[in-house]
N, C-alpha and C positions, 0 to 999 in steps of 0.2 A: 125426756127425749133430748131436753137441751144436755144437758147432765152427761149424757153418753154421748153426742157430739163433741163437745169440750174434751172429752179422756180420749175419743179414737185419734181429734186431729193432734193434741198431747202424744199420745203413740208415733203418731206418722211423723209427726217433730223429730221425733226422737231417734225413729229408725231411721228416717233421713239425712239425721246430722251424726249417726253411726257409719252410715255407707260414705258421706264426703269423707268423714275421718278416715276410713280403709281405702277411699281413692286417692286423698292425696298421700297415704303414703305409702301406696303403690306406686305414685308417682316418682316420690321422693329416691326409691329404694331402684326405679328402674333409672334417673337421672343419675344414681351414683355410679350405676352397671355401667351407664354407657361412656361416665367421664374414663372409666377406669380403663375400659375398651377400648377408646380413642388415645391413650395414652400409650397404651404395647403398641397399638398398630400404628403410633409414630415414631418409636421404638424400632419396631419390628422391618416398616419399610426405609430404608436406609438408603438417600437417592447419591446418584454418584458422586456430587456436589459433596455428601458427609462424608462416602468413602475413603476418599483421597487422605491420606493422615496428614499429621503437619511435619512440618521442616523437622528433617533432621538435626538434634541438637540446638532447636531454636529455642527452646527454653533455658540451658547452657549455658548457651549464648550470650541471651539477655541478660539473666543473670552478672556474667562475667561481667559485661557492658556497663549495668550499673553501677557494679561494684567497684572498676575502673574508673567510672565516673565519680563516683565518694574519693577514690583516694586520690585523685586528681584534683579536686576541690578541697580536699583538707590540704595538699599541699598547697594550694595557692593562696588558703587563708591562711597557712603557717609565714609564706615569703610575703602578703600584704599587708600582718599587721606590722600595726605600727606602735614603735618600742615608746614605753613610757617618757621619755625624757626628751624624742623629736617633738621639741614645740612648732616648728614650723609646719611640719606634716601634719601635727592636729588643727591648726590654722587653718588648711584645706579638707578638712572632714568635712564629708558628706553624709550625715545621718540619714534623711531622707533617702537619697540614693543606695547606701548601703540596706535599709530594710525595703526598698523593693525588691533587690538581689535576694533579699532571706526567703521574701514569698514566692519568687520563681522557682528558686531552687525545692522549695517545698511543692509548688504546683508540679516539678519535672519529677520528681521522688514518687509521690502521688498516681503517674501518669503509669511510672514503668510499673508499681506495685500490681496497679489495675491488670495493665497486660501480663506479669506475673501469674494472678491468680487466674487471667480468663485463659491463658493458653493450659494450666493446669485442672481451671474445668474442663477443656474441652480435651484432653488425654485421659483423666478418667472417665469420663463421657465414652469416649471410642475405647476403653477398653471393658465397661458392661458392654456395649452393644458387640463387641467381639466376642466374649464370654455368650449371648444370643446366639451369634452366627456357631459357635462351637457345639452348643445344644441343638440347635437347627440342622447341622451337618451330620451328628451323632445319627439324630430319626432318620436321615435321606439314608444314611450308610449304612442302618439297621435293616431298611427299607427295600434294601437291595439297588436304588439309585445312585451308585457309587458316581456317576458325573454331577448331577445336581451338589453330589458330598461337597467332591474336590473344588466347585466353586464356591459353596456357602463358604468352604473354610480357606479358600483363597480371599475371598473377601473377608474373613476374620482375621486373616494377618498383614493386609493393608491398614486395618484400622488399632492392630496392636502389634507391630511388628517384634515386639520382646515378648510374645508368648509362648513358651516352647511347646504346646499339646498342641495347638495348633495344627502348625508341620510334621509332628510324629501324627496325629491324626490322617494329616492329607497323605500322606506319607502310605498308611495301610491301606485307605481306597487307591493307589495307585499300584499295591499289589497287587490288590482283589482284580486289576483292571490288566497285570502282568508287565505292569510298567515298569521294569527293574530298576531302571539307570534314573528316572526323576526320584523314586520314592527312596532310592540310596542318598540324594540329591539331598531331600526335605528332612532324614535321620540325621543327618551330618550339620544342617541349621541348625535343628534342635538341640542337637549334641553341643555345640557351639554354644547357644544359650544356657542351657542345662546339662552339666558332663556326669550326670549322675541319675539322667533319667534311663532306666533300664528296657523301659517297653522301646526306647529309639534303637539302643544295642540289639535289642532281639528282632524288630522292623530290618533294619540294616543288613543286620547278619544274613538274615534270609533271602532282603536282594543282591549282598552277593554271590549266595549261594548260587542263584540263577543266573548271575553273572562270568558262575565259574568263576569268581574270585575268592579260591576255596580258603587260604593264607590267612585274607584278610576277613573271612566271615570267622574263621573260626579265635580271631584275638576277638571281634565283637561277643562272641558265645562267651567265650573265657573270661571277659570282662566283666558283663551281665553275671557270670558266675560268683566273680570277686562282689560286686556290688550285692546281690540276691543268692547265698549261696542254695538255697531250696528253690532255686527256679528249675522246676521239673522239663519248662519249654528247651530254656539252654542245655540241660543235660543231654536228651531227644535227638537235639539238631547233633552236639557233639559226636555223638557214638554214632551219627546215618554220615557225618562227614568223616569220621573215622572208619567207617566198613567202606567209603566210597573213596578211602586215601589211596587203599589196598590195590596193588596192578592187577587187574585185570586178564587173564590169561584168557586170550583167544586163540590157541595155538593153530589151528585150523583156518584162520584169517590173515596169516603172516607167512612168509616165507624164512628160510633160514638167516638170511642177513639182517631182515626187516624186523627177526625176535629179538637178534644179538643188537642192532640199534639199539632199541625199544627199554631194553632192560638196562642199558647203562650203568654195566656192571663194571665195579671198582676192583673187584679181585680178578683181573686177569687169568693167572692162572687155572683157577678152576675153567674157565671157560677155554678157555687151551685146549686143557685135558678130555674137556667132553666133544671140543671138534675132532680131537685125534680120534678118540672110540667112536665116534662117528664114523669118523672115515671107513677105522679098520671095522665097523660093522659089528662089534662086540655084542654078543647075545645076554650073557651071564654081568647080571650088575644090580643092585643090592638096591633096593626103593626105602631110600628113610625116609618119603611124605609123597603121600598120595593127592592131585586136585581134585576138587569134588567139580562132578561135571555140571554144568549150566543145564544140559539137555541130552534125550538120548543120541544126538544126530554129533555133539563136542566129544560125547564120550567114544563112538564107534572110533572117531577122527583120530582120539586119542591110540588107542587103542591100533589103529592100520601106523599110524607116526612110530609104535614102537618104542625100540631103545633111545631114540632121540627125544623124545615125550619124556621119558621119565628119568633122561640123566638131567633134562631142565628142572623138573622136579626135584632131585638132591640139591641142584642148586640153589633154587630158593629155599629148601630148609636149612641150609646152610648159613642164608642172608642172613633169615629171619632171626637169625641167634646173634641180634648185634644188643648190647645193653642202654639200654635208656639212659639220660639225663637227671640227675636230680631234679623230681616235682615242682610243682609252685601251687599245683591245684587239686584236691582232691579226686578230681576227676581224671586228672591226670595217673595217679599213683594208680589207681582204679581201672582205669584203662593197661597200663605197663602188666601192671600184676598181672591181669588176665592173657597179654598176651606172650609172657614169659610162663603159663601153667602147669607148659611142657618141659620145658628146659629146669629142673633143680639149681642145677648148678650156678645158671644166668642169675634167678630167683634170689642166691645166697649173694652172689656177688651184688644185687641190687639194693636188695635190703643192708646189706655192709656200707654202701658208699650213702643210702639214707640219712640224713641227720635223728637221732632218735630224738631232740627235742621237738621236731618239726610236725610228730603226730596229735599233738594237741592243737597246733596251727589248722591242720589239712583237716582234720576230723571234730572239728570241734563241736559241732552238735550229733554228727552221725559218721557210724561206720559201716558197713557192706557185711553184714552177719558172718557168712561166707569167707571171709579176706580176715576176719581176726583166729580162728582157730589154725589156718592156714600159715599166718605168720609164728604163731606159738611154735606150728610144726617145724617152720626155718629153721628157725630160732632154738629148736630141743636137738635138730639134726648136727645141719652144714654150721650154725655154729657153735657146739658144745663139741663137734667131732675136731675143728680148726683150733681149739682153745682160745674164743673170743669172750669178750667179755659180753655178758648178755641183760648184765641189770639197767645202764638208763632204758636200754630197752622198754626192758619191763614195766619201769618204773613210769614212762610216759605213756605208754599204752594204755594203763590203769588211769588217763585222765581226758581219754577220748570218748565223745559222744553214747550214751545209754552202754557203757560198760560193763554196770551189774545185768544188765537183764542179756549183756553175750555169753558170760562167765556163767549164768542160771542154765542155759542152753547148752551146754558145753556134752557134748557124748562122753562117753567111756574113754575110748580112745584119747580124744581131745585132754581129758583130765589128765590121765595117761600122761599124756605129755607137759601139760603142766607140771605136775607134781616132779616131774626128772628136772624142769627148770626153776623150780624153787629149790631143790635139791642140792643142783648144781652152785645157784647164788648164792644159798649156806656157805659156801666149799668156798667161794670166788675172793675170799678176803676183806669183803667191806664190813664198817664195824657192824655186831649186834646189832643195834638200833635201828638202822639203816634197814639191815635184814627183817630185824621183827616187824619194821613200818610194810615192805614190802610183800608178806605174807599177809599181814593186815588188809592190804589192798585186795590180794585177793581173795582173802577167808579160810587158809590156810591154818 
């Protein structure tokens, strides 16, 4: 009996000083959680006192200050010593006095280091806790609380004013909020700090979009394009500010003086001509471009307006045949091309004033499937019919973006036409070599 008393209170021993062992480090394991907790959430609450950042350039500053201070003191121990050979002057040394001056100067050295290093704790200090507010701002703005955003991340660049994501951040809650003229404001900070960040170009561009600061949105597109040339965002904006560059024909909403304002047309003449057959009422008169009507209620309009509707019409097809500028951007060239589709002629004269080194520039990862057989066709027509020369052509074409898989693609037709332009460069004078390299290119 005694025997199995001794083993049960052995057992209770034992499970007893089992369970303290799992409470205290239950314990242990919830005192780490809570230091750790107490740690973000002094982190995390930021009182205004922390806010406020420090002087601008006060580190600089001090710095400079210092260091003013050393070379102002090595100058005066340059002019105070004293030359070996004044016996009189070492008669009056001061040793004692002289190493007091050593320990201050080392005590003042000491003092600025100190505030050296705390003012540079406390700037990386405020810039985690800004980096906080920027994650903090991200969830409100995911969250759809775009006011809570714009202050987390106004209070994120009080406390690290050199951070560019920052203001491009605040920047897009104050679109979401249709705030145009601040959030152009906060892209142009950022821009300032970092002229290479592209989400601020595309931020920007869009508030001036709504600005109607159509000019200046579309260099931020074009910019963002230089910088990202696969930004599918900039391409989007480009071509909706480009069908929105386009005049607007309301003919129905304008009177006759208020069109001829409006259109501020540089060829006089033609508009001459069409007041005259206005006048005289001319029925019979030849439509080279028809408007597509907005609605059935533009078209009637059209349609009762008569010969006067549609001699404005010749005239704007007339405009529309003005030639482009040499490119600078693929999107550009891209654009041009399509809106010369019509015009051959324009097309020949475009591609002539082109630099043909510049397609390995503009195209250098991709080209527009469409736009390369097209050019082969210029290129076999308007200029083998003018006797132009057609090889650098060629010859840089063959080094723009996934070129074999256009050439793979190539119809009938299209080969068609290659083959008369390799034909032709045979013909054209450059040596063999040359020639074999550039059938080479195309598999000829």
């Amino acid at each position: 009996m005694n025997l199995e008393n001794t083993i049960n209170v052995q057992n209770q021993i034992r499970e007893n000083s089992e369970d303290l062992q799992n409470f205290l480090k239950d314990m242990d394991i919830w005192e780490t959680d809570m230091k750790r907790r107490e740690e973000e959430r002094k982190l995390l609450q930021v009182s205004d006192e922390q806010v406020i950042p420090p002087i601008r350039n006060s580190l600089s500053r001090s710095k400079k200050k210092s260091r003013r201070l050393k070379v102002k003191k090595e100058d005066d121990a340059k002019e105070e010593r004293i030359s070996s050979y004044n016996y009189k002057a070492w008669e009056h040394y001061d040793a004692d006095l002289e190493l007091k001056k050593l320990d201050e100067e080392k005590k003042e050295s000491s003092d600025s280091e100190s505030t050296d290093s705390e003012e540079q704790l406390t700037i990386q200090k405020n810039k985690q806790l800004a980096i906080i507010k920027k994650d903090k701002g991200n969830e409100l703005f995911k969250a759809g609380n775009y006011d809570s955003a714009i202050n987390t991340y106004t209070v994120g660049m009080q406390l690290d004013p050199e951070n560019a994501i920052l203001p491009a951040n605040r920047a897009m809650a104050f679109l979401r909020k249709d705030q145009f003229q601040a959030a152009e404001d906060d892209c142009t900070l950022c821009l300032s700090l970092d002229p290479s960040y592209v989400k601020a170009y595309l931020r920007r561009g869009t508030a001036r979009k709504a600005l109607e600061k159509f000019d200046l949105a579309r260099n931020d597109f074009l910019k963002a394009l230089e910088l990202q040339p696969d930004s599918k965002h900039a391409l989007q904006e480009l071509e909706k500010l480009n069908k929105e560059s386009f005049t607007k024909l309301e003919v129905s909403n304008y009177s006759h003086d208020e069109f001829k304002e409006g259109l501020k047309i540089e060829n006089k003449s033609l508009l001459n001509t069409v007041e005259q057959n206005h006048n005289e009422k001319s029925s019979s008169i030849k439509v080279s471009k028809t408007v597509k009507p907005h609605d059935s209620s533009h078209s009637k309009h059209v349609e009762g307006n008569g010969v006067y509707s549609n001699e404005l019409e010749n005239i704007i097809a007339k405009l529309e045949q003005k030639l482009p500028p040499v490119p600078t951007a693929s999107y550009q060239f891209l654009t041009d091309w399509k809106k010369l589709s019509k015009y051959p002629e324009l097309k020949y004269q475009y591609l002539k004033q082109f630099p043909p080194e510049k397609f390995s520039k503009l195209f250098k990862h991709y080209m527009e499937p469409e736009i390369f057989p097209e050019i082969l066709s210029t290129l076999s027509s308007s200029f083998i019919d003018n006797g132009d020369d057609i090889v650098p052509y060629m010859m840089h074409l063959a080094s723009v973006g996934r070129f074999n898989t256009m050439l793979m693609f190539l119809t009938d037709p299209e080969k068609k036409d290659l083959r008369k332009l390799l034909s032709y460069a045979e013909m054209s004078g450059y040596p063999p070599e040359e020639v074999e390299a550039l059938l080479k290119l195309y598999k000829i």
